[in-house]
C-alpha positions, -999 to +999 in steps of 0.1 A: +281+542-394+271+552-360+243+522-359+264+498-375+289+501-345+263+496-317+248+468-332+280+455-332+289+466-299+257+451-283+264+417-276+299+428-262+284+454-235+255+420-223+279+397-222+300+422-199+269+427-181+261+391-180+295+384-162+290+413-138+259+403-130+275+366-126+301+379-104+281+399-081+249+378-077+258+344-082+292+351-060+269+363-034+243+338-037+271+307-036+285+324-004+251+331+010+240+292+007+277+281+016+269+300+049+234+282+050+247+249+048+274+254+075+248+269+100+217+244+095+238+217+089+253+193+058+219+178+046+199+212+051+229+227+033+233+200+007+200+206-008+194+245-007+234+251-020+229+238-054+197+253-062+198+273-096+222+304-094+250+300-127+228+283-147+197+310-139+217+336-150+234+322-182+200+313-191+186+346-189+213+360-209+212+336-238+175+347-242+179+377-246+207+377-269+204+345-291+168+342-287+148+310-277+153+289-305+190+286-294+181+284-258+159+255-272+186+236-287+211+245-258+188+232-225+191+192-240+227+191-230+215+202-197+205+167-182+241+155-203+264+182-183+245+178-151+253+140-154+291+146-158+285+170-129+278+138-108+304+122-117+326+152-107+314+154-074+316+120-068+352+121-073+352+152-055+337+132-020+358+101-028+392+116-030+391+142-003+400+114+019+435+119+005+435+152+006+420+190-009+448+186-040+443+153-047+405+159-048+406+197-074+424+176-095+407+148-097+376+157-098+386+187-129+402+157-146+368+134-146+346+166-153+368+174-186+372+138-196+335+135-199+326+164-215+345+160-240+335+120-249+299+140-243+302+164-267+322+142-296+288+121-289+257+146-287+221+134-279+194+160-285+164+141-268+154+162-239+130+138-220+152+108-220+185+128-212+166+138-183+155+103-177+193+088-178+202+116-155+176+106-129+175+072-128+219+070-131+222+099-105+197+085-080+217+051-078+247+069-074+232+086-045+223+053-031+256+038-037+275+066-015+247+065+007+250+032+017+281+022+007+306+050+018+313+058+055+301+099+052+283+108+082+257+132+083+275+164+104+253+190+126+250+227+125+286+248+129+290+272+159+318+288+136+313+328+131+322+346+098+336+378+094+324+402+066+359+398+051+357+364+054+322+364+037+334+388+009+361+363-003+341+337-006+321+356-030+350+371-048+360+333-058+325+317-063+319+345-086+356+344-105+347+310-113+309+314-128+315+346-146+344+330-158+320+301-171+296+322-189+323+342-207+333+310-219+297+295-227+291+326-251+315+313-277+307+279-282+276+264-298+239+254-288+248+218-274+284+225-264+270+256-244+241+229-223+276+210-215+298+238-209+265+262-190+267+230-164+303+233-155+304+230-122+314+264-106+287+262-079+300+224-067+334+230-070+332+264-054+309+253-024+332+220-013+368+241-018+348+266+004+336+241+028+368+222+032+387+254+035+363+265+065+349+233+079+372+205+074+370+176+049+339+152+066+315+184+069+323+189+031+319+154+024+290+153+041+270+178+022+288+167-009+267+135-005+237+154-006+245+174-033+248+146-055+212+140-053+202+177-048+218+186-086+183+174-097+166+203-094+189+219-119+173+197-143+137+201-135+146+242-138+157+239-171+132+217-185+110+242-168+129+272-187+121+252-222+090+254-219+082+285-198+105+311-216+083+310-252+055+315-236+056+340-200+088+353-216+124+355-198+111+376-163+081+350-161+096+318-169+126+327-145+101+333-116+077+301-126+107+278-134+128+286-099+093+281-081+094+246-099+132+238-086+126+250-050+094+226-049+114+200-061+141+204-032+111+212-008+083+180-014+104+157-038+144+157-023+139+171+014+112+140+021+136+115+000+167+123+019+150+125+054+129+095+051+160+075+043+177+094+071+149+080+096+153+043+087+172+025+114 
């Protein structure tokens, strides 16, 4: 009886641990890059602020607990949620304009609206998810790039407190522990979707708003939306890495892959466009 009530109790007692780990490390990590991106800057801070922290973690745990099969069947739905995710933060830059409120709930609104029409219709074809996500959230990039008055804002003299610091982690991590508590219920696809919400964007631009005003946050918004890429190329990475260096390898190899991609693929994008008169 004893056994039968720990192997019960086991998924319970990781998926506590998954959220403390969420709370503690990803809330740390969000508030660490949040305080990046206001010293070095909105397009430094754009692309190192949305490099894999959430979705790192939920990925481990899913591993470990439903095995790689599901992960398999989950990481399709990736490229589909980090799509909505563009379209989230879109609204996000647009409608901060008029205002912090008007920009939440508008941008929660859009995110919700899509995943469910995403999830009523599912595609499980990994390469040409990934494919529409690149090629769709590249022209939106382009779009707000050239089309949307955001100037790119400089470094911020601003000094944090460690109080200061410590809140900012207390909500970035509310909001992705909260997310993976809610990703352990649901199934494979629904959980790529779900996985994807996005705690890290919303977190970083209330944050950034909050701290620096609305055209700093709107500034690095704009790079975020094309910086999101590298979630992708992590978790294509994690599909294929995980079955065969297992979860502590493929999690090294896989964020090596994302931070390359930010490094030679966005950083050289973003700043040669930057240099062009």
């Amino acid at each position: 009886m004893t056994a039968k009530t720990d192997h019960h109790e086991l998924p319970e007692i990781m998926l506590l641990l998954n959220i403390l780990l969420a709370f503690f490390i990803a809330g740390s990590f969000i508030a660490l890059l949040t305080l990046l991106a206001e010293r070095f800057g909105s397009t430094i801070g754009g692309l190192v602020a949305n490099l894999p922290s959430n979705i790192l973690i939920t990925m481990i745990f899913i591993s470990l607990t439903r095995g790689n099969p599901f992960l398999q069947q989950m990481i399709p739905a990736i490229p589909v949620g980090m799509l909505i995710d563009t379209f989230f933060l879109l609204a996000f830059v647009l409608l901060l304009r008029y205002g912090i409120s008007t920009a939440i709930s508008g941008s929660l609104l859009t995110w919700l609206a899509l995943a469910v029409l995403a999830n009523r219709i599912p595609s499980h074809l990994l390469w040409i998810n990934a494919a529409i996500y690149m090629i769709i959230t590249l022209l939106v990039w382009i779009w707000v790039e050239h089309r949307v008055d955001i100037p790119v804002k400089g470094r911020s003299g601003k000094r944090y407190t460690p109080f200061q610091l410590t809140v900012r982690a207390l909500f970035a991590g509310t909001i992705v522990g909260s997310v993976i508590a809610i990703a352990h219920f649901v199934p494979a696809y629904l959980t790529g979707i779900v996985s994807t919400f996005p705690a890290v964007l919303f977190s970083s631009m209330v944050i950034l708003t909050l701290n620096q005003g609305r055209e700093f946050a709107r500034a690095t918004g704009k790079v975020m939306i094309l910086s999101s890429t590298n979630i992708v190329i992590y978790a294509i990475s994690v599909f294929y890495t995980f079955p065969l260096l297992g979860v502590a390898g493929g999690t090294v190899v896989s964020l090596i892959f994302a931070v390359l991609w930010v490094k030679y693929v966005l950083h050289r994008v973003i700043f040669i466009n930057f240099s062009k008169p």
